[in-house]
N, C-alpha and C positions, 0 to 999 in steps of 0.2 A: 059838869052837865047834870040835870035832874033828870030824876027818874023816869020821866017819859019819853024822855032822847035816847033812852037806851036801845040796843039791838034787841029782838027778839027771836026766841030760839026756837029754831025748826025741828033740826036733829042731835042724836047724842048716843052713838051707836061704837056698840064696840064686836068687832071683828076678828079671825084669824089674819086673813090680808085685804087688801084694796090697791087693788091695778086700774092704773090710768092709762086711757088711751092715750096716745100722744097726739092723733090728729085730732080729736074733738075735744080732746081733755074732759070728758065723761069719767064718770068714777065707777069702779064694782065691786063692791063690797062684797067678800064671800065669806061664809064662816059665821053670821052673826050668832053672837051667845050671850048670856046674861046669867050663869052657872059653870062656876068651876068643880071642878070632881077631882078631888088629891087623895093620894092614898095616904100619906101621912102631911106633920104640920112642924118645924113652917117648911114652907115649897118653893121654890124660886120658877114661878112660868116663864116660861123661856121665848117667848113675844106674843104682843099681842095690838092691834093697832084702834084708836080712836077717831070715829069718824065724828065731826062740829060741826052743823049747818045753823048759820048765822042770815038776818037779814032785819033789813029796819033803821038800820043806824046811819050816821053822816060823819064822816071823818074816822079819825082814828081813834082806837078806846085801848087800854091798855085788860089783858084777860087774862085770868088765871084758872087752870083744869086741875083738881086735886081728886085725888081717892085716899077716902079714909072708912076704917073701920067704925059702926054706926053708935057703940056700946064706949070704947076704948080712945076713940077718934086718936086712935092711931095711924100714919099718913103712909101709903105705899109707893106713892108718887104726887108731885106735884111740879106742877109747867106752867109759865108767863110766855106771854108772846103778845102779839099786838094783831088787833083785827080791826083795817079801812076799808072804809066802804065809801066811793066818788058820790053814790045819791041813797036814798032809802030804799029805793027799790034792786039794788045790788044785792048777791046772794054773797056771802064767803062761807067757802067752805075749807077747812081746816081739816088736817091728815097729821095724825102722830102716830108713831112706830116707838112702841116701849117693848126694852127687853130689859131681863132679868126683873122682875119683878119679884117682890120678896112679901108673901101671904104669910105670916105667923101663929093668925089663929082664926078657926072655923066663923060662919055669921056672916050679916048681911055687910058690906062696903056700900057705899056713898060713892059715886061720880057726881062730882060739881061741875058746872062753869060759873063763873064769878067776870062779870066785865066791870070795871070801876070798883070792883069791889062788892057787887050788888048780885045776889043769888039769881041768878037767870035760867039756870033748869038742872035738874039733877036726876039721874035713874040710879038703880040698885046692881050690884053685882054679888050675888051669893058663891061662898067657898064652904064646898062642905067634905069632910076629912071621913072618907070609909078605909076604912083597914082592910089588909088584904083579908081573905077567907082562910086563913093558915094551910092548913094541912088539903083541904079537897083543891087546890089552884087556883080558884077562880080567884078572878083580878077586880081589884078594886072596881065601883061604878066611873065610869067614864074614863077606864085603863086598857089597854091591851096587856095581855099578859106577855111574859119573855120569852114564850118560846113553848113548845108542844108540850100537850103533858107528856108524862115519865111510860112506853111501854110498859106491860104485866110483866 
């Protein structure tokens, strides 16, 4: 197919969860983020899910969703799947649920979608590594700490 038959992309959101309703099949996205906070590197995030709204296309397109480091284009993940559409004016929306994911070093990552092969939208995901505050408790940015400080 050329270039103009391609789908075109709505959304590219990435979340904690997305609950579906079962009688309208509505989606709800909660959690949205675009910044990870680790206290040390590498980290394995222990889930996270991708929301894909797709529309424009006719048939079926074979897709590919990659995250890679921006510097190192080193890959965190990457998924194939296929997305049909009956007429152009059809939505598809796409749900992936990734766990264990493994961050090795601080900096921006890349989300892709790629249909055909053909860059079709991409947003940023920043990981940025603060060390705990040693000695005074406090917990890394974007941590809870383990447990009460130490009574006098």
């Amino acid at each position: 197919m050329s270039y103009s038959e391609l789908p075109i992309g709505l959304a590219l959101l990435v979340c904690d969860t997305v609950i579906e309703d079962r009688r309208t099949l509505k989606k709800s996205l909660v959690g949205l983020f675009s910044q990870i906070n680790v206290g040390h590197l590498p980290y394995v995030h222990p889930g996270l899910f991708l929301f894909v709204s797709l529309t424009g296309g006719t048939g079926e397109y074979p897709c590919e969703i990659l995250c890679e480091h921006v510097d190192s284009a080193e890959k965190v993940f990457a998924l194939t799947c296929k997305v049909a559409f009956k007429s152009p004016y059809d939505v598809a929306e796409l749900v992936f649920a990734l766990r264990s994911l493994r961050f090795t070093q601080p900096g921006r990552y890349w989300i892709k979608v790629l249909v055909e092969g053909m860059p079709l939208m991409m947003r940023p995901l920043v990981v940025t590594s603060r060390p705990s505050a040693g000695s005074s408790g406090a917990a890394a940015a974007g941590q809870r700490p383990a447990g009460p400080p130490a009574g006098p």
